[in-house]
C-alpha positions in Angstrom: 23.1 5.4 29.9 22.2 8.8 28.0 19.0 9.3 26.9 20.0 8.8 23.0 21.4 5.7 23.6 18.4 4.5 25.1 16.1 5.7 22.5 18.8 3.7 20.0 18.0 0.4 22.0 14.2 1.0 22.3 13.8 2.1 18.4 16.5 -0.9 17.7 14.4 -3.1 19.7 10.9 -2.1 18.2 12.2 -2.5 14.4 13.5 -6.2 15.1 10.3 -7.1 16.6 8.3 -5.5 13.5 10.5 -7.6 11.5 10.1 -10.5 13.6 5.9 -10.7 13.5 6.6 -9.9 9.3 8.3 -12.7 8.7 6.5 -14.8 10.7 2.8 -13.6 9.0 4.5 -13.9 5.6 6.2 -17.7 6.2 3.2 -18.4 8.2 0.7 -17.9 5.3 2.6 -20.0 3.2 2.7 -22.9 6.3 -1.0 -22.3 6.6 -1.3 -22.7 2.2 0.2 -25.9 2.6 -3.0 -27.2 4.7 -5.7 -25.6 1.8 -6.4 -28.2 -1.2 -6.6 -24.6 -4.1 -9.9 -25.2 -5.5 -11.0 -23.6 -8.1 -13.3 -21.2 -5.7 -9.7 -21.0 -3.8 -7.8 -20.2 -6.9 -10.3 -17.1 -7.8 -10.3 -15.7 -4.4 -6.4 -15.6 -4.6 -6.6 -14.3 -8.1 -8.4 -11.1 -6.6 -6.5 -10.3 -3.8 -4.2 -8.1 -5.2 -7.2 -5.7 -6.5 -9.1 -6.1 -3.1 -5.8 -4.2 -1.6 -5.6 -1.8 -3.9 -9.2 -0.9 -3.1 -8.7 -1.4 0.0 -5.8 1.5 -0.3 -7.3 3.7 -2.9 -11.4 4.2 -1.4 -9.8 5.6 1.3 -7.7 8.3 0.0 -10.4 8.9 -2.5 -13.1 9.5 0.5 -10.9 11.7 2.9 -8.5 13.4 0.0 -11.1 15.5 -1.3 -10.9 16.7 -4.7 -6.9 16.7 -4.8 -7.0 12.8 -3.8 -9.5 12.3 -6.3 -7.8 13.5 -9.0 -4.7 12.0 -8.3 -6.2 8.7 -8.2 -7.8 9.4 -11.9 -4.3 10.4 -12.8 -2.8 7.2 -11.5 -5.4 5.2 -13.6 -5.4 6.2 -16.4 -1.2 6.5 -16.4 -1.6 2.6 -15.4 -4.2 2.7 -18.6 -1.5 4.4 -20.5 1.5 2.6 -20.1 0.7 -0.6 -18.1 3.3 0.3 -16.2 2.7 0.3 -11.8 5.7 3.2 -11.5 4.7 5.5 -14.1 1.1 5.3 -12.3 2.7 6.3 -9.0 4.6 9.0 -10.0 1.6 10.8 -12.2 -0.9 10.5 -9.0 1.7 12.2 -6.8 2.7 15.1 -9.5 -0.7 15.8 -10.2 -1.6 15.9 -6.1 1.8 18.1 -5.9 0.6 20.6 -8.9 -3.4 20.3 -7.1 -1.9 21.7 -3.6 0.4 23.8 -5.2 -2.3 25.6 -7.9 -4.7 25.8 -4.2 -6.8 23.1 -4.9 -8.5 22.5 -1.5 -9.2 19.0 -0.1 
């Protein structure tokens, strides 16, 4: 056995369990729904998730991207503002980090 072909089983092997354990958290969340009665207090916490990850995603770029990860995220919300539209936000946060690096901005 070469050494490439055993880095080829090991990475093979590591990717299958990966997507092993992520089907298995995302079909066991919705075995685990079936067991909640969705409440209205339920209902609400569900309705916020998706903007608790975001914040979850964004405070920490914001805190350790200095000024260029700052600005990016300012360019990504008000591009989402803009155009309601989750791509176009993307694309200005990372061309507006690209032309911060690339002008020298620092951070």
């Amino acid at each position: 056995m070469t050494p490439t072909s055993f880095m080829s089983a090991h990475m093979a092997t590591g990717i299958a369990v990966m997507v092993a354990v992520t089907v298995a958290l995302r079909l066991g969340g919705f075995w685990i729904m079936r067991f909640v009665r969705v409440t209205p207090r339920v209902q609400r916490m569900i309705d916020a998730l998706p903007g608790s990850v975001i914040v979850a995603s964004v405070v920490p770029v914001a805190v350790n991207g200095g000024a260029v990860g700052i600005l990016a995220i300012v360019a990504a919300v008000l591009a989402m503002i803009w155009q309601r539209n989750d791509f176009v936000a993307v694309v200005a946060g990372m061309l507006v980090a690209a032309l911060a690096r690339a002008a020298g901005v620092s951070g």
